[in-house]
C-alpha positions as CSV (number, residue, x, y, z in Angstrom):
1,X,129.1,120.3,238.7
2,X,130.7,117.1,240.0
3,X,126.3,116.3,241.1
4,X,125.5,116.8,237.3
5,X,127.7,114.6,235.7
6,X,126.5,111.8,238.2
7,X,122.6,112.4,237.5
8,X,123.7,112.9,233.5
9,X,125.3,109.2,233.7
10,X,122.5,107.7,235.7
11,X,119.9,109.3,233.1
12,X,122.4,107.6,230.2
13,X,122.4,104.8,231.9
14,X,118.7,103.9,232.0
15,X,118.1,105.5,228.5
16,X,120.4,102.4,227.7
17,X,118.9,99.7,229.5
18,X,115.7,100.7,228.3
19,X,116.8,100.1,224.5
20,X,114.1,97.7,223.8
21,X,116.3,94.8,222.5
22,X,114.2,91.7,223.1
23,X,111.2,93.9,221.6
24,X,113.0,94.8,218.4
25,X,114.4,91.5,217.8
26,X,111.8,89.5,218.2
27,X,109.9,91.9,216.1
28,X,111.7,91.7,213.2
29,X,113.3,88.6,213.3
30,X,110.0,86.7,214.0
31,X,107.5,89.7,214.1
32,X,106.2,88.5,217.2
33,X,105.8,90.7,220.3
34,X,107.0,88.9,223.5
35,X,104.9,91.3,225.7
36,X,101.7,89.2,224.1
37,X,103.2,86.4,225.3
38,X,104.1,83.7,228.0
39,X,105.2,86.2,230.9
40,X,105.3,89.2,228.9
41,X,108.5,90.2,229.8
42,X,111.1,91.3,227.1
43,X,114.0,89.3,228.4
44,X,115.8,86.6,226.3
45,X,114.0,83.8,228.5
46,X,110.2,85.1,226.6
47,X,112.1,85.7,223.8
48,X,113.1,82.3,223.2
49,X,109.7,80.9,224.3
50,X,107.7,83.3,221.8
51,X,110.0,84.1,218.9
52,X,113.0,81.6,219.0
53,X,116.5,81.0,219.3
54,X,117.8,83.5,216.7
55,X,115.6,86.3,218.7
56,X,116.8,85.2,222.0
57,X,120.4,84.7,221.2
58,X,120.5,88.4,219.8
59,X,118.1,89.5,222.7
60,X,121.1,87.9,225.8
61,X,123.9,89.9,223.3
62,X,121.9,93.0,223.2
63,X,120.8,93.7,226.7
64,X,124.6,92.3,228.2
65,X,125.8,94.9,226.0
66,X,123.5,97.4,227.3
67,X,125.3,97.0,230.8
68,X,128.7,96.8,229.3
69,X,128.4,100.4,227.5
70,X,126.5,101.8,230.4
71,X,129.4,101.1,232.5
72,X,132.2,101.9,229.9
73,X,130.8,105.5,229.1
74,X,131.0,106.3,232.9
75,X,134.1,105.2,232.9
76,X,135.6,107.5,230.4
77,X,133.1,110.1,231.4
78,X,133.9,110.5,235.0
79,X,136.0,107.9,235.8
80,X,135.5,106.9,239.5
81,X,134.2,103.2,240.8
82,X,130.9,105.0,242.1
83,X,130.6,106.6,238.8
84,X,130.1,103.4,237.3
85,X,127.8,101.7,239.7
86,X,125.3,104.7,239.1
87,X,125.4,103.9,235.5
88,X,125.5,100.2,235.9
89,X,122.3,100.6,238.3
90,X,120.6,102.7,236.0
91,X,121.2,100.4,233.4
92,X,119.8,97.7,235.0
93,X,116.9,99.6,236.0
94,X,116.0,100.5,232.4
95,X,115.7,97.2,231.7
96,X,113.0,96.4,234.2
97,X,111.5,99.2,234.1
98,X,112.3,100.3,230.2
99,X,110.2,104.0,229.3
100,X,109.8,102.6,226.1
101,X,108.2,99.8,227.1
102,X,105.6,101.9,230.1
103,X,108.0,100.8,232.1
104,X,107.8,97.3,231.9
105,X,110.9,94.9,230.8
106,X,113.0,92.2,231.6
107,X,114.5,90.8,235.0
108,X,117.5,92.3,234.6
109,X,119.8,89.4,234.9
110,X,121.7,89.7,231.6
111,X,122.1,93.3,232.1
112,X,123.4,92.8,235.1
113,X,126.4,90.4,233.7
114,X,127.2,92.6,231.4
115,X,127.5,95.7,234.1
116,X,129.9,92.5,236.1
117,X,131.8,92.2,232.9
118,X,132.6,95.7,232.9
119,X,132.8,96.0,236.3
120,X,135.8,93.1,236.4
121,X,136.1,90.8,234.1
122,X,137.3,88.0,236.7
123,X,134.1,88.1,238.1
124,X,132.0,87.2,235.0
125,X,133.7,83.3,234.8
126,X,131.9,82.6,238.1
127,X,128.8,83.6,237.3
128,X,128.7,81.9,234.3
129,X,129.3,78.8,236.1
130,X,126.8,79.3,238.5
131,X,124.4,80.2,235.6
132,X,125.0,77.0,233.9
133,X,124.9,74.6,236.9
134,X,121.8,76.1,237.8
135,X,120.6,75.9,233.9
136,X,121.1,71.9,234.3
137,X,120.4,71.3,237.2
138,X,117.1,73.0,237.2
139,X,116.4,74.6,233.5
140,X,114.3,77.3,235.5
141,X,115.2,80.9,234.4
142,X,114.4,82.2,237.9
143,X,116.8,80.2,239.8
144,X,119.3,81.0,237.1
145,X,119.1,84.6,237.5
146,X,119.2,84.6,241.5
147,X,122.4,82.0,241.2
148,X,124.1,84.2,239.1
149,X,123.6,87.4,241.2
150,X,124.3,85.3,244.7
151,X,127.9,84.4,242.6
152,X,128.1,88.0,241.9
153,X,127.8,89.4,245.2
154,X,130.0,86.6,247.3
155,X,132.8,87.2,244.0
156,X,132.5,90.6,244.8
157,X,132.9,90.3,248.4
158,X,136.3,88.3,247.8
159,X,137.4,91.0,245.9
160,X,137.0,93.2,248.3
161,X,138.6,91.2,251.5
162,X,141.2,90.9,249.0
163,X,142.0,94.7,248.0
164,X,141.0,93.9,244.1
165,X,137.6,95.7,243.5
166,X,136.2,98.7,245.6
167,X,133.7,98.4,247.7
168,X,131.5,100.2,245.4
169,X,131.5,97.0,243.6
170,X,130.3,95.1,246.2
171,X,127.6,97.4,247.4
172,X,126.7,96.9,243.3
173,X,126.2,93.9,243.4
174,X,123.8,93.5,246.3
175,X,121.6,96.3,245.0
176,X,121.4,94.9,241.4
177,X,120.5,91.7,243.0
178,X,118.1,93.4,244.7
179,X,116.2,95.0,241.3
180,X,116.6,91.4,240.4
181,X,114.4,90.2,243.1
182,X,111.9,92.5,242.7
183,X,110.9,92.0,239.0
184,X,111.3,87.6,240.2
185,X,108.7,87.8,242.8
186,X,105.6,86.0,240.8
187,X,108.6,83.3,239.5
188,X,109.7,82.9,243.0
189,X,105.6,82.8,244.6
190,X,105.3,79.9,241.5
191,X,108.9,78.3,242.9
192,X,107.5,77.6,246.0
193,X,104.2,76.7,244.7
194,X,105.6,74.1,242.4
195,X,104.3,75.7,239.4
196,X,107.0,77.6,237.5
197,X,107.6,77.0,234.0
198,X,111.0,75.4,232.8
199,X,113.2,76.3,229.9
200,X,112.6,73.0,227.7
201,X,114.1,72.8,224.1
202,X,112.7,75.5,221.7
């Protein structure tokens, strides 16, 4: 029974990363489809390249809040730390991989800080910092994404040595990083080529 309720979460859990916010929003707030566009991703970063600010402010909102729930309902569902890394996971993995969207997506990054934010709220000031010295200092989306999952694991990894998260948490946040990684290898092969794109005013 105990199995069940873990596969139920993780099934919830993608069903609500895949919610296709960045689709939606740009749809009707611009009528624009991202996936025609740029890197065809649904993320707020293609967002705000094909259909604004407006789209991509609701897009960051909407797929945070897609890792916040995804965590919460395992929470009250089940209750235990592992409980909510399944569903956080899943979550982050519906974004990517979205079945609405023949499993294409976003990177996950925004997901994933809104998994942190449920996870421990502590954690979430770092890796906003982290986001927004990498924003200026390099105003690549990439490198934003990887410097806010690096905070996330090494945050996580205090809070362990210090008895303040599980280790559940930690083991989290490397594997989210890991999904992370995977959607950011042609960003990463146009890093070290010199050739990605940065996030200029819109």
């Amino acid at each position: 029974m105990e199995a069940l309720r873990y596969v139920g979460l993780a099934a919830l859990g993608y069903l609500a990363g895949s919610f296709p916010t960045g689709l939606l929003a740009a749809k009707l707030l611009k009528g624009v489809d991202p996936r025609k566009h740029h890197s065809g991703r649904t993320g707020g970063t293609n967002v705000l390249r094909s259909a604004g600010k407006g789209a991509a402010l609701v897009t960051v909102l909407g797929d945070g809040l897609k890792g916040l729930l995804a965590v919460l309902l395992a929470r009250w569902w089940v209750g235990t730390p592992a409980a909510a890394v399944v569903a956080g996971l899943a979550a982050v993995l519906g974004h990517n991989r979205s079945i609405f969207l023949r499993f294409h997506g976003g990177a996950g990054a925004m997901t994933n800080a809104g998994v942190s934010l449920a996870l421990s709220p502590i954690v979430l000031p770092f890796v906003a910092a982290a986001a927004l010295i990498a924003a200026l200092r390099t105003r690549t989306a990439a490198v934003v994404a990887i410097a806010s999952a690096v905070t996330m694991i090494a945050a996580f990894a205090v809070l362990f040595a210090l008895k303040m998260a599980p280790l559940a948490y930690l083991i989290y946040s490397v594997l989210a990083f890991a999904l992370i990684l995977f959607e950011l290898r042609p960003n990463i092969a146009r890093l070290r080529a010199g050739s990605e794109r940065r996030v200029e005013h819109y």
